[in-house]
TIKOLNU-98439 format. One record per residue (C-alpha): x, z, y negated; chain; residue number from 1. Coordinates in pm, 1 decimal, decimal comma. Layout:
// residues N
     east       up    north mol seq
        X        Z        Y   A NUM
...
// end
This chain:
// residues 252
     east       up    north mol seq
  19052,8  28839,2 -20420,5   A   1
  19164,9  28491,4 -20531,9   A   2
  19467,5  28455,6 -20260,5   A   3
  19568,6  28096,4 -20497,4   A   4
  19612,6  27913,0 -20170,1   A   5
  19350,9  27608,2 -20288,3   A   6
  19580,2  27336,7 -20228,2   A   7
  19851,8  27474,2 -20015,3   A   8
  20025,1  27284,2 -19762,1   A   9
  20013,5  27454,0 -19456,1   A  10
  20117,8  27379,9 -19065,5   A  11
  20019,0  27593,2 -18777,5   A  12
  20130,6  27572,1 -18435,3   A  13
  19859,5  27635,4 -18138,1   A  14
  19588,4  27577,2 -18363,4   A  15
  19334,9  27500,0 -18106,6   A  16
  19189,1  27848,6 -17961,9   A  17
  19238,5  28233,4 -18024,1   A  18
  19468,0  28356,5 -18336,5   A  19
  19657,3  28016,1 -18390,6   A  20
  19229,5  27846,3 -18436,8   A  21
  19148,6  28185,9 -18661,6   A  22
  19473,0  28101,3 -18856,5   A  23
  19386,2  27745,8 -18914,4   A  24
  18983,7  27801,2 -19004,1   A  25
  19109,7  28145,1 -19273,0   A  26
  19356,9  27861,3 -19465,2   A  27
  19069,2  27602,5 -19487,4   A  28
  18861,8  27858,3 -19625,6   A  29
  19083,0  27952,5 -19890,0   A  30
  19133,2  27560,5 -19993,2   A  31
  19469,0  27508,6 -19798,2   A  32
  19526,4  27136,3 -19646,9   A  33
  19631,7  27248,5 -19273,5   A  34
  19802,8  27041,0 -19035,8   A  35
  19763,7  27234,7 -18660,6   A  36
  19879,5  27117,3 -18339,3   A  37
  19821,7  27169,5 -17922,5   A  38
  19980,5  27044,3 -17580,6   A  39
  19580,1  26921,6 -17495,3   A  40
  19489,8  26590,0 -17685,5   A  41
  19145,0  26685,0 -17566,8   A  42
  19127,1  27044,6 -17740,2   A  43
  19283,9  26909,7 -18044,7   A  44
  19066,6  26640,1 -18103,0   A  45
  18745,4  26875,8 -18013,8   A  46
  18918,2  27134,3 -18283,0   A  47
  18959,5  26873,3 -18569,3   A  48
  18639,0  26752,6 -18544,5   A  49
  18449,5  27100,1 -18502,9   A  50
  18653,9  27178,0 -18813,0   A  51
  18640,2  26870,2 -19046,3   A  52
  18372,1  26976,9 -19271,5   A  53
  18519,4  27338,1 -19330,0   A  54
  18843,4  27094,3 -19488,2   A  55
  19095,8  26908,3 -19478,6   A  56
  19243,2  26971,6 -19127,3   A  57
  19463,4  26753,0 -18906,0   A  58
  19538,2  26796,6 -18561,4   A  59
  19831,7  26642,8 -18343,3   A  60
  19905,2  26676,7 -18024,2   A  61
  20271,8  26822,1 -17962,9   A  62
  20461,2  27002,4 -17688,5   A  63
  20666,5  27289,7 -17888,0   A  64
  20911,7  27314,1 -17628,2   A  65
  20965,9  26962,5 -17697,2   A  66
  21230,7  26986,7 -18010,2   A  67
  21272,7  26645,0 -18127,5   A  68
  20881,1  26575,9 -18059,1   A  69
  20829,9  26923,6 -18263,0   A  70
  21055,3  26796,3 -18563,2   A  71
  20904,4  26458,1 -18583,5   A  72
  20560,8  26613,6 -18599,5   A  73
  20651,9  26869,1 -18937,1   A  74
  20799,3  26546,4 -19113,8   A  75
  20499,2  26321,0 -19027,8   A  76
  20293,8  26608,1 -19176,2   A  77
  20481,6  26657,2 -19500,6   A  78
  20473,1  26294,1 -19582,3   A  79
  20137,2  26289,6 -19541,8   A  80
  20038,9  26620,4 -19746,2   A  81
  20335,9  26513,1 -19998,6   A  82
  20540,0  26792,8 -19894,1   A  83
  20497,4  27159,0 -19726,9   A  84
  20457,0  27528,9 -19858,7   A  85
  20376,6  27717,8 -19519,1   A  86
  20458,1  27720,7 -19187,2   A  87
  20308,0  27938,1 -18901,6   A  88
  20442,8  27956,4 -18586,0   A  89
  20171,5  28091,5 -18331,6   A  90
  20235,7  27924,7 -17986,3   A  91
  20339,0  28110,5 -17699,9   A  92
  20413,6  28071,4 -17363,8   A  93
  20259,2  28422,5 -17253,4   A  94
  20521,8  28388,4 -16962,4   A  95
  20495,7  28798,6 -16864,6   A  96
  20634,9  28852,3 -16536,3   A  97
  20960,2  28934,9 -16476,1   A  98
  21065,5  28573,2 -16348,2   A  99
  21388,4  28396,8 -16435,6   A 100
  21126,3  28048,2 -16503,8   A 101
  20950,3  28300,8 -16758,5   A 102
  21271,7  28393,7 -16900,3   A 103
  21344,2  28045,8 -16984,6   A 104
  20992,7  27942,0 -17067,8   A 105
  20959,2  28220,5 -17331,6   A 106
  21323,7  28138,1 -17452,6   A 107
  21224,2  27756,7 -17468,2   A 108
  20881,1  27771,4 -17616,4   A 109
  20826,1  28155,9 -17791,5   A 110
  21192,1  28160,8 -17995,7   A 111
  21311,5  27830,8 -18001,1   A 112
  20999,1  27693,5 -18105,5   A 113
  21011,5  27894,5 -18370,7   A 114
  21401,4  27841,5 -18471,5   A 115
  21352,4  27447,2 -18474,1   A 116
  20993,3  27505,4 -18599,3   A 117
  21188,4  27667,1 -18915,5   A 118
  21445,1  27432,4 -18944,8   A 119
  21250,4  27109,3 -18915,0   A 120
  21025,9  27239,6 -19207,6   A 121
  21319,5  27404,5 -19416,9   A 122
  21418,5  27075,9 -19616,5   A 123
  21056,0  27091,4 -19736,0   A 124
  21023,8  27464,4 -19790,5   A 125
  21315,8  27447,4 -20023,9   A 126
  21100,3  27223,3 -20268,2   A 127
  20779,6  27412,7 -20254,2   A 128
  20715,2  27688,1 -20567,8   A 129
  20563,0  27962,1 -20284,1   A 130
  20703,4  27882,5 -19978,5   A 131
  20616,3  28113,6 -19697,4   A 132
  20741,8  28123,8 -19345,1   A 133
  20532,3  28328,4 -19104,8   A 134
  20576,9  28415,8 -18707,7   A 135
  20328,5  28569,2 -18480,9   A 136
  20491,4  28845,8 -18289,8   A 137
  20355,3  29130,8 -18090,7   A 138
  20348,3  29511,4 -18051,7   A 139
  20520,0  29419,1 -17679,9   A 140
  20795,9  29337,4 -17894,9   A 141
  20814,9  29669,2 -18128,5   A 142
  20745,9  29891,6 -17818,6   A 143
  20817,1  29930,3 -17417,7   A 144
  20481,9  29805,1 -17211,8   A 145
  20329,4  29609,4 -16952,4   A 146
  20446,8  29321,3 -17070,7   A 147
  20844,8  29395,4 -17172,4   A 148
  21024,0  29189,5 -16975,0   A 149
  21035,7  28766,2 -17093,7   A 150
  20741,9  28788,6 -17310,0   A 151
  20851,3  29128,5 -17519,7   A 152
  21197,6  29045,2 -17555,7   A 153
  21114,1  28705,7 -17670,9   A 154
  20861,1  28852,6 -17916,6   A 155
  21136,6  29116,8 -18017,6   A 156
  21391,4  28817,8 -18051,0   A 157
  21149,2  28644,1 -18335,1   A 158
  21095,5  28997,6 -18554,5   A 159
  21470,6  28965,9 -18537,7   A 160
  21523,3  28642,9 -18639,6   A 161
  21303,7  28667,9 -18923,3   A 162
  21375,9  28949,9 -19058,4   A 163
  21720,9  28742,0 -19071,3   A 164
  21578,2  28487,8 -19239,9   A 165
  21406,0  28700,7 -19495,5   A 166
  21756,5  28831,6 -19632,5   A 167
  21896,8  28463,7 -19611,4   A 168
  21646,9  28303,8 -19773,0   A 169
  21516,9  28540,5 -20085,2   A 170
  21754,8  28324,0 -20316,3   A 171
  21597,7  28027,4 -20269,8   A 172
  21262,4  28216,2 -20325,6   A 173
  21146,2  28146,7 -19973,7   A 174
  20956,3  28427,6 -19769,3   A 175
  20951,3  28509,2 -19431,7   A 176
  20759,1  28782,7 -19200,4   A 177
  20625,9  28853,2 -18899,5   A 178
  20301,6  28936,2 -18781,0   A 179
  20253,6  29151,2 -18453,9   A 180
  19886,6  29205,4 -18332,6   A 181
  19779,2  29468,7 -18043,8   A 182
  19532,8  29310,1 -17784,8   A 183
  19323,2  29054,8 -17879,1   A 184
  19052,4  28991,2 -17672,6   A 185
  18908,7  28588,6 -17695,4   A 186
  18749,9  28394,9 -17489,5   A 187
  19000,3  28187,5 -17273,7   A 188
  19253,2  28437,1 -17377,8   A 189
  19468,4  28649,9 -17164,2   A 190
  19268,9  28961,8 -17205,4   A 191
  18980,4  28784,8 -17050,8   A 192
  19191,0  28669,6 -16749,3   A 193
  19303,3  29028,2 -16712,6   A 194
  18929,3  29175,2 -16732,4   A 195
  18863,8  28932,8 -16451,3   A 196
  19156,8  28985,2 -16248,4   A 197
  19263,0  29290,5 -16279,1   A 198
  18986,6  29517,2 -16434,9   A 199
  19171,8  29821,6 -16413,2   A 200
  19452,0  29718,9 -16620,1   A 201
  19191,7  29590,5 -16843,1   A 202
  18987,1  29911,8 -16927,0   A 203
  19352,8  30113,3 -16932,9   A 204
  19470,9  29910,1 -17242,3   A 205
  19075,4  29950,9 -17397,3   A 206
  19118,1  30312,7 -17331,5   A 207
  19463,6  30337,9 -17511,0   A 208
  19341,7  30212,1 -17809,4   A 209
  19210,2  30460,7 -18081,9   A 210
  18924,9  30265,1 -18166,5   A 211
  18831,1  30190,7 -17849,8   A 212
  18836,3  29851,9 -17837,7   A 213
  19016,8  29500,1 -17875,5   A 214
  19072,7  29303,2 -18194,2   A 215
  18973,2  29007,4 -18208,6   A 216
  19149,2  28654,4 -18412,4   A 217
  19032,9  28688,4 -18711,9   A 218
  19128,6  29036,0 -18724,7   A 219
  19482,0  28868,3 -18699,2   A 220
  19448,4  28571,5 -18925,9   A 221
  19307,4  28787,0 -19243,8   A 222
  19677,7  28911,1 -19261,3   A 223
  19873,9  28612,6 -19187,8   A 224
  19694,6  28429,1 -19465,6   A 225
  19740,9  28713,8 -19669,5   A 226
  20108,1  28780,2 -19633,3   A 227
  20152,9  28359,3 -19649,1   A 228
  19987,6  28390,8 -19948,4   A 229
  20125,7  28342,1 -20395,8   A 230
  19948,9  28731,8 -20410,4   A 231
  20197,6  28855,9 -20142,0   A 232
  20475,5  28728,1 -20356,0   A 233
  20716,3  29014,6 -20304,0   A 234
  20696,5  29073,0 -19925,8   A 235
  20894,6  28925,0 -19742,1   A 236
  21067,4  29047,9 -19438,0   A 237
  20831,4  29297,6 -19277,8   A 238
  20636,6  29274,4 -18967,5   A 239
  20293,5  29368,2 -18991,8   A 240
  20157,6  29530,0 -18713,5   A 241
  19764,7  29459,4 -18686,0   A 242
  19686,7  29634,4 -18359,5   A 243
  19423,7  29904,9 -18471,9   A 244
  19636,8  30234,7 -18436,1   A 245
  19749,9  30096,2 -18117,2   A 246
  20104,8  30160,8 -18114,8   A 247
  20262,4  30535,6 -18133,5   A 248
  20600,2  30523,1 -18322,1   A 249
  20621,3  30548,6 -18647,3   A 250
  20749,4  30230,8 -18809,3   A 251
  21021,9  30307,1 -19118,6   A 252
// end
């Protein structure tokens, strides 16, 4: 399928490793001219350059948390690409226990980065023909588990917010959604630290899953391209869950 993204202007926050790197290398693929950006200069310049002859990539290296830093990065970009048509916001502070530091961290850097990541890019949005706005959520923040607490009310607070935007923003033919993935297991990743550290935990969230295993990022960027995507033209507002028959309630 021809997802008509040759071209497209796209940004992506955490683009370095795991699902925010699977999202970036899926858009080159189809054509898109990504812009991608990480708190480590070091990983970011390793990333562009491991990535330069799959296309036109450009990494920066930003601190989401850091709002005006954030803003001035999403304008450099769309004067250099000559505008922008998609934004993804990936990062994540993965700040899980119950700690009032992790309540602000995943306030600071999970939903505002994503609010100001939004409103920075908005003023280019509005003059794009297919403009998409996509989040990356989680299942911890459709459903009670391990990790409710900062991190799944955070990722709640964004499938909110969206969905918000979704409604708000269908006039101007602008789309927003979210994406929520089960465990993905990378390496570097949290699921990795957990197999280490706390193997138990590890092979209990294996064992709940129906296909008895992890996914993995590009199991996760296949849909986010997708749903960012001219073919996905009337969805807007949904969050996809990609977690492999993870979770048990029935989504209406």
């Amino acid at each position: 399928m021809d997802l008509r993204l040759n071209g497209t202007r796209v940004l992506v926050t955490g683009g370095t490793r795991g699902i925010g790197r699977a999202v970036v290398e899926a858009f080159l693929d189809e054509g898109a001219v990504v812009g991608f950006c990480a708190r480590s200069a070091e990983e970011v310049s390793a990333t562009q350059e491991a990535l330069s002859e799959r296309g036109d990539v450009t990494g920066s290296t930003v601190d989401v948390a850091d709002a005006a830093a954030l803003a001035a990065w999403v304008n450099r970009s769309a004067d250099t690409f000559g505008g922008l048509d998609v934004v993804v916001a990936n990062v994540s502070a993965l700040a899980i226990p119950d700690t009032e530091e992790n309540w602000e961290l995943s306030l600071s850097v999970d939903v505002m980065h994503t609010v100001r990541l939004v409103k920075a890019a908005m003023p280019h949005l509005e003059q794009s023909p297919a403009a998409s706005i996509i989040a990356i959520s989680s299942v911890s923040g459709r459903e009670s588990d391990f990790a409710s607490g900062p991190y799944g009310t955070a990722k709640t607070a964004i499938i909110g917010y969206i969905h918000g935007l979704a409604m708000q923003l269908a006039p101007q033919g602008i789309r927003a959604n979210t994406v929520s993935p089960g465990n993905t297991y990378f390496p570097g990743g949290v699921w990795e630290s957990i197999e280490g550290g706390d193997p138990d935990l590890f092979r209990t969230a294996v064992e709940l899953n129906p296909t008895g295993h992890m996914g993995t990022p590009q199991e996760i960027a296949a849909p986010v391209v997708f749903l960012a995507s001219p073919v996905a033209s009337r969805i807007s507002g949904t969050n996809l869950v990609v977690d492999g028959a993870l979770t048990r309630g029935i989504q209406l």
